[in-house]
N, C-alpha and C positions, 0 to 999 in steps of 0.2 A: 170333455176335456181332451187334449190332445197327447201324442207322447211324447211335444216336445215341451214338456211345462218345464218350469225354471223354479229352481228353490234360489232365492236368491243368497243365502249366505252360502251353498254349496255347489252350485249353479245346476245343472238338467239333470232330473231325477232319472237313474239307471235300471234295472234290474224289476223284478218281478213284486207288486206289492199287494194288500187288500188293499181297494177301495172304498172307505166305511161310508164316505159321505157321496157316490152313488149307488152302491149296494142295496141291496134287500136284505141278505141274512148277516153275512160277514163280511161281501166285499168281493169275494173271488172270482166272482165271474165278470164285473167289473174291471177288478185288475186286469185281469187277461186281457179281456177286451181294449184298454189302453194299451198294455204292453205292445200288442198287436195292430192295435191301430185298425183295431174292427170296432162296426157296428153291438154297441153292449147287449140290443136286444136277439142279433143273433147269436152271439156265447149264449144266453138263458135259455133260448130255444134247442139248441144241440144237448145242451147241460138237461134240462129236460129231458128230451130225448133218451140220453146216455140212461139216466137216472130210471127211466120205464122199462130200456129194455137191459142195460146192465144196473142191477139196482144194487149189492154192497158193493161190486168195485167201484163204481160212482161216487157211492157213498164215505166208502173210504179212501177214496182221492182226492174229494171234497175237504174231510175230516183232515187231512194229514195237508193241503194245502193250506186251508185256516192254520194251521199252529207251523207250519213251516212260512209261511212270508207272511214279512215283516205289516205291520199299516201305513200305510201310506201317509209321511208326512204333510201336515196343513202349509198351504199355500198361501200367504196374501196375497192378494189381487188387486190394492187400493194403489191410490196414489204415494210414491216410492218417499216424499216427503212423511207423511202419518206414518208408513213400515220405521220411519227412522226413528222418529218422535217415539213409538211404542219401544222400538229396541233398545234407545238409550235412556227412555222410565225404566225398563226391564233388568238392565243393569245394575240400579240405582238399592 
């Protein structure tokens, strides 16, 4: 996914997030990798890296990015008729 997704009630999502739904553990290096507009399997490779050769500061900047940013809000991606149809049952 790109970093210029669009929430559509909010419009282009900002700031640093987890990624749950490409992640592996919590998202994090996902996120980066959007924020960044890099390639995701190179964040897990340096993340890696970091992790082998700096192993608790890794770990705890790992730790403390999961519980400092946010998840990443769910996107629809369907046709903007059905997003409508589902938003105004949702109201109801």
């Amino acid at each position: 996914m790109s970093r210029d997704t669009w929430n559509l009630d909010n419009g282009p999502l900002r700031g640093l997030y987890r990624d749950r739904e490409n992640g592996w553990i919590f998202g994090v290096c996902a996120g980066l990798a959007e924020f960044g507009n890099f390639n995701v399997g190179t964040i897990r490779v340096i993340a890696v890296i970091c992790l082998c050769i700096f192993t608790w500061a890794t770990a705890l900047v790992y730790i403390a990015a999961t519980l400092l940013f946010r998840a990443r809000p769910l996107i629809y991606s369907g046709r903007y008729n059905e997003y409508e149809f589902w938003r105004r049952r949702g109201h109801s």
